[in-house]
N, C-alpha and C positions, 0 to 999 in steps of 0.2 A: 581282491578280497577287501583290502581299504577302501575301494570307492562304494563295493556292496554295504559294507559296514554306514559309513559316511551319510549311505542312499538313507538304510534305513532309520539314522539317529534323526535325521532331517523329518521321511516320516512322520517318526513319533512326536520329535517336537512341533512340528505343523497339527496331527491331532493334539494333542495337550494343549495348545495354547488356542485349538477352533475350538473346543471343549470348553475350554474357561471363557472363551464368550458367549454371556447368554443372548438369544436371540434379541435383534431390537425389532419391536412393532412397528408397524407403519398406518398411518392414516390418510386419508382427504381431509384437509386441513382449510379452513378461511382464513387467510392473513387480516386480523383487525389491521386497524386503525393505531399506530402508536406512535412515538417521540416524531416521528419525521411529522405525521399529517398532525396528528393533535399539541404541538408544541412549536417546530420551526414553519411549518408551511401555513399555521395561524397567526403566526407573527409576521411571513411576507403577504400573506393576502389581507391582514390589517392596513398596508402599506399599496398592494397593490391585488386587487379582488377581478383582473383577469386571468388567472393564472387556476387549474379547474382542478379539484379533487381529484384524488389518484384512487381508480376503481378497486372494489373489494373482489380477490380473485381465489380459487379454492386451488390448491397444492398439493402432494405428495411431500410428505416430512416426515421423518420418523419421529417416535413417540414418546422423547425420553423424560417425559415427566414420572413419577412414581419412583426417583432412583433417584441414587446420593452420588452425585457430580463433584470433584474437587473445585467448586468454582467459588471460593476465594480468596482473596487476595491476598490475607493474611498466610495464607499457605504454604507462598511462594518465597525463594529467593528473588526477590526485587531490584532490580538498577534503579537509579535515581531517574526518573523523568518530571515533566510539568503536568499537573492535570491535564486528560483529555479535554481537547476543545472540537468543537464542531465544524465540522465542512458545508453546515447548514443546505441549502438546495443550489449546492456545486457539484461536479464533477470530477474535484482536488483533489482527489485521497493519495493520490502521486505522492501530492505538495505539502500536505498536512504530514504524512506519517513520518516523510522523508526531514522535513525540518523539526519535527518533535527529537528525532532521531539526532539529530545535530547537536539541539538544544543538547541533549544527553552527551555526547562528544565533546560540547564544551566544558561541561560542568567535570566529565571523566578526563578532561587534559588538563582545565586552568583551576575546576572550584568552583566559577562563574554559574550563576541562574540569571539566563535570559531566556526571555521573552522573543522570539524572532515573528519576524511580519512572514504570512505566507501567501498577502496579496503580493506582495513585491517580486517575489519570485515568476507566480503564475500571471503578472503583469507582462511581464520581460518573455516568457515563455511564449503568449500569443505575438509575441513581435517575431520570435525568432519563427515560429512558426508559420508564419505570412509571410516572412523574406524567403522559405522554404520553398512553399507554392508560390511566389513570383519565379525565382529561379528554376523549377522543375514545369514549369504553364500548366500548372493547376492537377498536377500531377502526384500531389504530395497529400496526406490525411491534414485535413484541416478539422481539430476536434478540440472537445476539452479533457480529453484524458491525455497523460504521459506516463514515463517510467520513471523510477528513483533517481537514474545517472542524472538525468534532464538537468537536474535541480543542482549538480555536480558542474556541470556546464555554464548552469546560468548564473551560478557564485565565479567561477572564475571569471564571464566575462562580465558582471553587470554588479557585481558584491554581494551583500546584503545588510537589512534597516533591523531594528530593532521594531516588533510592531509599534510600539505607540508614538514611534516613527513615520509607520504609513500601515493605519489599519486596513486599507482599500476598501473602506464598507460606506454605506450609504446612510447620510444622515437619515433619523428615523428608526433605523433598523437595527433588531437585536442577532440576526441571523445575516449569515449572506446569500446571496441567491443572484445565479449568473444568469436566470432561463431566458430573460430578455436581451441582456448582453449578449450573448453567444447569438442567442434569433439573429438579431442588427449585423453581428461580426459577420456569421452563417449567409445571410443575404448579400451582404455588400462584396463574401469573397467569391461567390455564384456569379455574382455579375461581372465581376474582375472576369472571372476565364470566360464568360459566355460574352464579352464585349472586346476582348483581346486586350485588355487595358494594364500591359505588362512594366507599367512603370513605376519603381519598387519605393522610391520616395513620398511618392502621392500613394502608393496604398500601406503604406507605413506612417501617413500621417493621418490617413482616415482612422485607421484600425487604431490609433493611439487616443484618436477625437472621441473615438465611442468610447471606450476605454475610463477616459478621462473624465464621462459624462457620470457614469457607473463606479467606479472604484477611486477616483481622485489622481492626479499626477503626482508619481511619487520622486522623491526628492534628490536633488541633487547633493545636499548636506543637509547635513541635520546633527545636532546638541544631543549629549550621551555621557553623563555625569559631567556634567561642563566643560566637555571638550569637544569642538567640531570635528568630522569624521564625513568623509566621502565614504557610499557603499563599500569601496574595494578595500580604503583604509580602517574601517570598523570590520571588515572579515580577516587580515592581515593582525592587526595592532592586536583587537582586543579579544576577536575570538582565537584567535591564532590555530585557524583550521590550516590543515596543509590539504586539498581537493584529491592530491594525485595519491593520497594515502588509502583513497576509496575504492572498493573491487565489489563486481557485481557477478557470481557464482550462481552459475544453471545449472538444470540437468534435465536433459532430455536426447531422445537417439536420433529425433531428425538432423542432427549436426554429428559433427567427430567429438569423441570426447578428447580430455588434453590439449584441448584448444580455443583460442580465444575468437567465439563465435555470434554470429546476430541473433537476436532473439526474435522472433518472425511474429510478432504480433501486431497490431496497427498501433497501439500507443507509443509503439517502438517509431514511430512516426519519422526520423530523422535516421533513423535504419545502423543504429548502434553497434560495433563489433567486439563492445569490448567487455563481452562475459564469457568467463572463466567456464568451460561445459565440462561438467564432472562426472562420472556414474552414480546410479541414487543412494548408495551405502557411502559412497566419500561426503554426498553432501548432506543427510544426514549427520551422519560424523563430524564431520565439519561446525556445522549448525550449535550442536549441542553443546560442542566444546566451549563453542564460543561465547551462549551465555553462562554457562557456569564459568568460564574463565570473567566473567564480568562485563561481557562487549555484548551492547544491544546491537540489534540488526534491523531493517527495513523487509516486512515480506512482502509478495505479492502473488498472488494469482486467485482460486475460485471460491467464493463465496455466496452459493447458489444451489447449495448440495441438499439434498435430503439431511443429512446429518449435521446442517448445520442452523442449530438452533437459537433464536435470538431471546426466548424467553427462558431458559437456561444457561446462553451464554455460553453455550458448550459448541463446540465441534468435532465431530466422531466422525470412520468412517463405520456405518450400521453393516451388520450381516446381509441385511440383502442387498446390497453391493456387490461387495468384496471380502472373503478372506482378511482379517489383519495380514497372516504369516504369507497372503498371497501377492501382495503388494511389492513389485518387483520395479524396476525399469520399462519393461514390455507393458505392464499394466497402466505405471503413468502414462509412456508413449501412446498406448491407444486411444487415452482418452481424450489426450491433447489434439490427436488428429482425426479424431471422428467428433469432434466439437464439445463433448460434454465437462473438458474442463478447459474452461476459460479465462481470460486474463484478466477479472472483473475490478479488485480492490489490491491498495496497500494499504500495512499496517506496522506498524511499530512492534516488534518482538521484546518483552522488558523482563522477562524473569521465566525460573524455570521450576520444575516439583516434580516428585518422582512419587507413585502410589502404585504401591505391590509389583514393584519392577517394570512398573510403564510409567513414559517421560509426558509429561503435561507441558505446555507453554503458555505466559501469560503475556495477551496480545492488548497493547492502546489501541483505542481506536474513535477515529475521528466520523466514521459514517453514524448514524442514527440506531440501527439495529440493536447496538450495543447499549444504548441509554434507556431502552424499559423500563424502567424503573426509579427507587426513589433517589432522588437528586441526593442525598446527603448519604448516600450509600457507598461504602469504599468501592463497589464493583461496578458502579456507571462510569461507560465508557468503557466497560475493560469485557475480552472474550479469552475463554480456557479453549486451548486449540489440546487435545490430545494427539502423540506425534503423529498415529498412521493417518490423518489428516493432512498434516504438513506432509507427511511422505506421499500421499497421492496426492494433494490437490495444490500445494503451496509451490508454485515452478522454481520462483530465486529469491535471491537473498544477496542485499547489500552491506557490508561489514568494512570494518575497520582492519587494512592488512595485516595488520600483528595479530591478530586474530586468528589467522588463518595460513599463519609461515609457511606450516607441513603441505600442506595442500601445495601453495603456492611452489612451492619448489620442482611440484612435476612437472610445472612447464615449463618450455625453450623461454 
C-alpha cells in the first residue's frame, strides 16, 4: 500500500510541476553574425585576411524571447572571480575556465587577485601531448581541446606565470587565435606517424619551434612584486594551491557508480581515471551544495541544445525535449550515447539563485556566445544555466574536496 501511495504522490507531483511549465516554442532560426565574427575574428583577419568567414547557417532553437529570464547578475549569490576574458579563436575553454577557477581558489584561500597566464598552461599541454603520440605511434588524440584535470597535471609538473608574465599572444593582436598554429602542429604531427619519425626529442623541439613562432617561449623565471620565482615556486609560495586537493565528479551509467572511473571522451585524451562517477541526484546534490557553500566549480559538457540561448543568455531544457520531472539518469545516459549530448565547452560555475523553487546557476564564460552584447554590461561574458540543464546536459564538475566531504566518503 506504501509503494501504491508513493507511486501516486510521484504522479501528481510529475503532473504539477509538467503543468506549471508552459510550453516553449520552437523555431528555424539564422544564427547572425556576432562577438565571435563581428569583433575577435575582425581583429585576427586585420592581422591575417586568410583565414575565411564562418558561413550563416539556419537552426532549430527555441523561442525564449517574450519571457522574463533571471538573467542577471545582480540576482545572484556571486563568488569572487576576475572578469571574463576571452578564448578568442581557440579551442581553450578547458584552460580558460579551469584557470579562472583557480584564480577564485586563490583569492577564497590567501585574499590574493591574480591574474594567471592561460598561454602557459596550454603551452605545456601541446608538449605533453606530443610526447603522448610519440610514445603510443600516433595512436593518441592529437587536438586542441582537453579536460579541467589536464591543467591539475600541468601545474604540478611545469607550475604556473602570472599572465603579464607570459601573455602567449602575438604582437599586433587584441585576440588570440591558434587556427594557423594548430594547421603547422596538425601537419607536422601527420608526418611524424606517416614517416615513422618516432624520435621524441626532435619532435618535441619542432612542436616547441612552432610554438615559439605563435605564442613566445615562456619563461623559465620571472619578477612578481620583486621577487624571482620559478613556475613551480610562484604556485607553491605564493599561490599556495595544494593540486591533489582537486576531485573531478561524473555521472553517467556507462561506468560503475562509487567508483573512480575514465570519462570516455576524446578530450579525455591521456585517458583519465580519476572521476568520482556518482548517480545524477548525488551529483546534483552535490553541485548545489557547493556553491551556496561558497566553492565555485569548473563545468563541462553541451552547449549546442536547442535550449540554449546566447541572446538571452539563458539555458533551459524546453518542453519539447524533455519533461523537467523526467530527467533521470536513463535520460542523461541515452543522450550521451546516441550522440546528442556532447562534450563541447568548459565553464566556470560562480554563483547561485533560487526563483519560485527552481535553482538557476551563474556560469563565466570565456567562449564568444556569452558576449552579445554591450561591453559595459554586468552580464557580458556571463550565461544563467537553469538547473534541469545542468541535470541533462552538464556531465562533470571539478571542485574543491572540502566541498564535497559527504559524497566523498562513499568511496573505498
Amino acid at each position: 500500500m506504501k509503494n501504491i501511495i508513493s507511486a501516486i504522490l510521484a504522479l501528481i507531483i510529475a503532473a504539477t510541476v509538467s503543468a506549471q511549465q508552459p510550453k516553449t516554442p520552437g523555431n528555424m532560426k539564422e544564427k547572425k553574425p556576432g562577438y565571435y565574427e563581428n569583433t575577435i575574428m575582425k581583429d585576427v583577419r586585420a592581422v591575417d585576411d586568410s583565414l575565411k568567414t564562418t558561413p550563416t547557417e539556419k537552426k532549430f532553437q527555441a523561442d525564449l524571447s517574450g519571457t522574463s529570464w533571471p538573467n542577471k547578475v545582480s540576482l545572484y549569490q556571486k563568488e569572487w572571480s576576475l572578469p571574463p576574458v576571452s578564448q578568442g579563436n581557440t579551442n581553450t575553454c578547458w584552460c580558460f575556465s579551469t584557470t579562472s577557477f583557480f584564480e577564485s581558489e586563490v583569492h577564497r584561500l590567501t585574499g590574493q587577485e591574480v591574474k594567471l597566464s592561460e598561454m602557459y598552461t596550454v603551452y605545456w599541454e601541446y608538449v605533453e601531448r606530443a610526447k603522448r603520440f610519440v610514445s603510443e605511434r600516433g595512436n593518441s588524440e592529437f587536438s586542441e581541446g582537453s579536460e579541467a584535470n589536464a591543467v591539475i597535471r600541468d601545474f604540478k609538473k611545469y607550475g604556473i606565470v602570472p599572465k603579464e608574465a607570459y601573455p602567449g599572444m602575438e604582437p599586433g593582436r587584441k585576440f588570440y587565435t591558434h587556427e594557423k598554429m594548430f594547421r603547422e602542429l596538425r601537419l607536422f604531427m601527420d608526418n611524424v606517424k606517416n614517416t615513422n619519425a618516432w624520435d621524441e626529442a626532435q619532435v618535441i623541439s619542432t612542436v616547441k619551434g612552432i610554438m615559439n613562432q605563435y605564442m613566445g617561449v615562456p619563461p623559465e623565471s620571472f619578477v612578481w612584486k620583486g621577487t624571482r620565482y620559478t613556475p613551480k615556486e610562484f604556485l607553491a609560495s605564493c599561490l599556495k594551491l595544494q593540486m591533489d586537493d582537486y576531485v573531478d565528479v561524473l555521472s553517467y551509467l556507462q561506468q560503475p557508480f562509487w567508483q573512480k572511473v575514465e570519462y570516455e571522451v576524446s578530450d579525455n585524451w591521456w585517458h583519465s581515471r580519476d572521476y568520482y562517477n556518482v548517480p545524477l541526484a548525488d551529483f546534483m546534490n552535490a553541485l548545489k551544495n557547493a556553491i551556496r557553500n561558497h566553492y565555485t566549480m569548473v563545468i563541462g559538457g553541451d552547449v549546442s541544445e536547442a535550449g540554449f540561448s546566447r541572446e538571452q543568455q539563458v539555458a533551459i531544457i524546453p518542453t519539447f525535449d524533455i519533461p523537467v520531472a523526467d530527467i533521470d539518469d536513463n535520460a542523461r545516459q541515452f543522450r550521451f550515447s546516441n550522440g546528442s549530448t556532447t562534450d563541447d565547452h568548459g565553464m566556470h560555475l560562480v554563483g547561485c539563485y533560487e526563483k519560485d523553487g527552481t535553482d538557476w546557476y551563474l556560469i563565466k564564460d570565456s567562449g564568444s556566445g556569452s558576449k552579445n552584447g554591450d561591453k559595459a554590461s554586468p552580464e557580458f561574458g556571463y550565461y544563467f544555466f537553469r538547473g534541469d540543464y545542468i541535470k541533462l546536459k552538464m556531465m562533470d564538475f571539478m571542485v574543491h574536496k572540502d566541498a564535497i566531504r559527504e559524497l566523498l566518503k562513499k568511496f573505498n
